[in-house]
N, C-alpha and C positions, 0 to 999 in steps of 0.2 A: 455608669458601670456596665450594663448593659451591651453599648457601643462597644466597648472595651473587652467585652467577652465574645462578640461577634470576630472582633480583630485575631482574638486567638486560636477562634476555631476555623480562620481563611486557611486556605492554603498558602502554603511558603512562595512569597515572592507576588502575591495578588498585592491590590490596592481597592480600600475601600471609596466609596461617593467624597468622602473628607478628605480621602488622601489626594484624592486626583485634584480634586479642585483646588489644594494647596499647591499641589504644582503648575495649576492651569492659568491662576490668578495672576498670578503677575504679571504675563501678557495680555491675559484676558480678565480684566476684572469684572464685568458685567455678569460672568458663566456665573448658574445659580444649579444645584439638583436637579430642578427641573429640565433644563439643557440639557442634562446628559442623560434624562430619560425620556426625553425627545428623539434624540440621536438615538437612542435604542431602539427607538418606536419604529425609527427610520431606517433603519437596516444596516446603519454606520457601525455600531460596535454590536456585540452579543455577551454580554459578560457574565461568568458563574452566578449562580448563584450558591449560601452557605445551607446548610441544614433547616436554620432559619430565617431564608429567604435573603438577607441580604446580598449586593447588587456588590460583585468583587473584580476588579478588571486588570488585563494585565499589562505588560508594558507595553507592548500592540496595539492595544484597547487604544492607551493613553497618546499614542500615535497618532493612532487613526483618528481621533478627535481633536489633537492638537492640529492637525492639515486639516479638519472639515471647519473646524472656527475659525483657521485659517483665509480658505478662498471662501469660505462667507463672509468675511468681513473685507475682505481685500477684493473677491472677486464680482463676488454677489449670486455666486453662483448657486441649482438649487441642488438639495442634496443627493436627488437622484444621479444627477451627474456625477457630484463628489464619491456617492455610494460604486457608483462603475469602476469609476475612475480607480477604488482602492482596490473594488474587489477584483479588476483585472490584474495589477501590481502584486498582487498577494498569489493568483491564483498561475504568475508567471515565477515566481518564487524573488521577484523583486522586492524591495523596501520601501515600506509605504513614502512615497518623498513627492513634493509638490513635483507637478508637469513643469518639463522643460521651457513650455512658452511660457508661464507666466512668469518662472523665475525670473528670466532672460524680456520676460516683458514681447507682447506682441511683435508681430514685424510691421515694420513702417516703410513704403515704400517712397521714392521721390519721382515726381512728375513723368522723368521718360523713361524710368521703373514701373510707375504704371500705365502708362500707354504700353512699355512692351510686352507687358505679362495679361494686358486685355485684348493684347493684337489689333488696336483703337491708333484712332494718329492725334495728334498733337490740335489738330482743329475740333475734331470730338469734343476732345477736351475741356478745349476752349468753350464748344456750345454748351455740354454737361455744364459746366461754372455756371455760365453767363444765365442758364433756365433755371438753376436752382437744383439741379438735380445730386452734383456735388457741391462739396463747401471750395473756397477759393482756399488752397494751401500749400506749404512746399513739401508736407509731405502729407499718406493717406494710410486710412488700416486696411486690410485684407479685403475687409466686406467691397468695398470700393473696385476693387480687380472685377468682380462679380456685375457689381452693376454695370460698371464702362463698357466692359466683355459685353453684356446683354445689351446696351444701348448699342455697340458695334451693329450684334446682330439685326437690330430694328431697324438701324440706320442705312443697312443694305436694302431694307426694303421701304425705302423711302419715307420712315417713321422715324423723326431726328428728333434732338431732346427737347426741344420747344414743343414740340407737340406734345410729349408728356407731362406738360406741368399743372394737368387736371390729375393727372397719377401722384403727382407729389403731395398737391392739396387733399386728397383721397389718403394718401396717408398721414399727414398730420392729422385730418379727422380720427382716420383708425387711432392712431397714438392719444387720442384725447378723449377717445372713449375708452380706452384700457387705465387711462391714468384714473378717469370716471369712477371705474368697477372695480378701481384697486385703493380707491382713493384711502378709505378707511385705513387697511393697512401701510398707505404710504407715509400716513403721519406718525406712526408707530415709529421710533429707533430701534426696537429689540431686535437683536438677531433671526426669532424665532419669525416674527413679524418681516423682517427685509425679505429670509428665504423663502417666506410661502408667496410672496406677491415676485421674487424671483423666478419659482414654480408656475405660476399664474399668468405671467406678463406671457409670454410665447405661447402657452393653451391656446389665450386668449386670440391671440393675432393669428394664431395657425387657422383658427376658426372663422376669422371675419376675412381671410384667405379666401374659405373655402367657400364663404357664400360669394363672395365676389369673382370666385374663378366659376360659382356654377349658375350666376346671372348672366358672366358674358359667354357662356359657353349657351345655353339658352336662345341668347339675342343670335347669338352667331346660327345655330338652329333656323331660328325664324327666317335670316338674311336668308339661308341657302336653300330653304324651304318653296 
């Protein structure tokens, strides 16, 4: 009864914690209260509250949460992103709607798609593969343009990818200590659980970056010392 007198003193057109979740469920069956006062927590929604405190949201609200369970479940993305990502859309007087890439799905580039877009030649290429530094495939993601590009750059100065594949094993290390320090949350399924170790995984690597850019920045010191 209670509940039921809360409902009447909402304002016209709000939706109580019940109501959302009845609409939220059937794509999302997992969402519990708790999730969407996570998302609150989080900067994703801000919803009324009544007289007596209850948590009332409006159709925006239920928006803006249906895209953030959304590309957390689909993207794994964490919700600071999602949080920009809406509050730009809203504050451009756009409708909150997923990003064009992901609808549309990444872009994939083919072989001398990306040789041309890393200004790299086809032999690069080839040594990239053959060191490990890319995978062998017919086509690659974005990130890929990036690295070739930079292997271009090295390889002008006579730094070819064979040479780096103490860089590569330097990263799978990295990557096995983040898996390390994330581990607990990785065996977790929950939403709440995938996006903080989402949040975390990049903290974490921007960090062992930054020791590693300021060890050989150091060593380089000493060389020219």
């Amino acid at each position: 009864m209670a509940a039921s007198a809360a409902e009447r003193s909402a304002p016209s057109g709000l939706l109580s914690i019940g109501q959302v979740l009845a609409r939220l469920t059937p794509e999302f069956p997992d969402v519990r209260a708790s999730k969407l006062r996570f998302l609150e927590e989080k900067g994703i929604v801000n919803p009324v509250r009544t007289a007596s405190g209850y948590r009332k949201f409006s159709a925006a609200d239920l928006e803006r949460i249906r895209i953030a369970l959304t590309l957390q479940r689909d993207q794994y993305l964490p919700l600071k992103v999602i949080r920009e990502h809406l509050d730009a859309l809203e504050e451009s007087g756009g409708a909150p709607e997923l990003p064009a890439s992901i609808v549309k799905g990444p872009r994939r580039y083919r072989r001398d798609e990306l040789v041309h877009a890393a200004g790299a030649s086809h032999a690069l290429l080839g040594d990239a593969v053959s060191s490990g530094m890319l995978p062998a495939a017919e086509t690659y993601p974005e990130s890929a343009v990036s690295l070739l590009r930079a292997l271009a750059a090295l390889d002008g100065h006579g730094i070819g990818p064979r040479h780096l594949r103490p860089l590569r094993q330097s990263a799978e290390r990295d990557i096995a200590l983040v898996q390390s320090a994330l581990s607990a949350l990785l065996r977790r399924t929950d939403t709440p659980s995938r996006a903080r170790a989402s949040e975390m995984a990049p903290e974490l690597a921007s960090r062992l970056d930054e020791v590693r850019s300021l060890l050989v920045k150091d060593g380089i010191g000493r060389l020219l010392s």
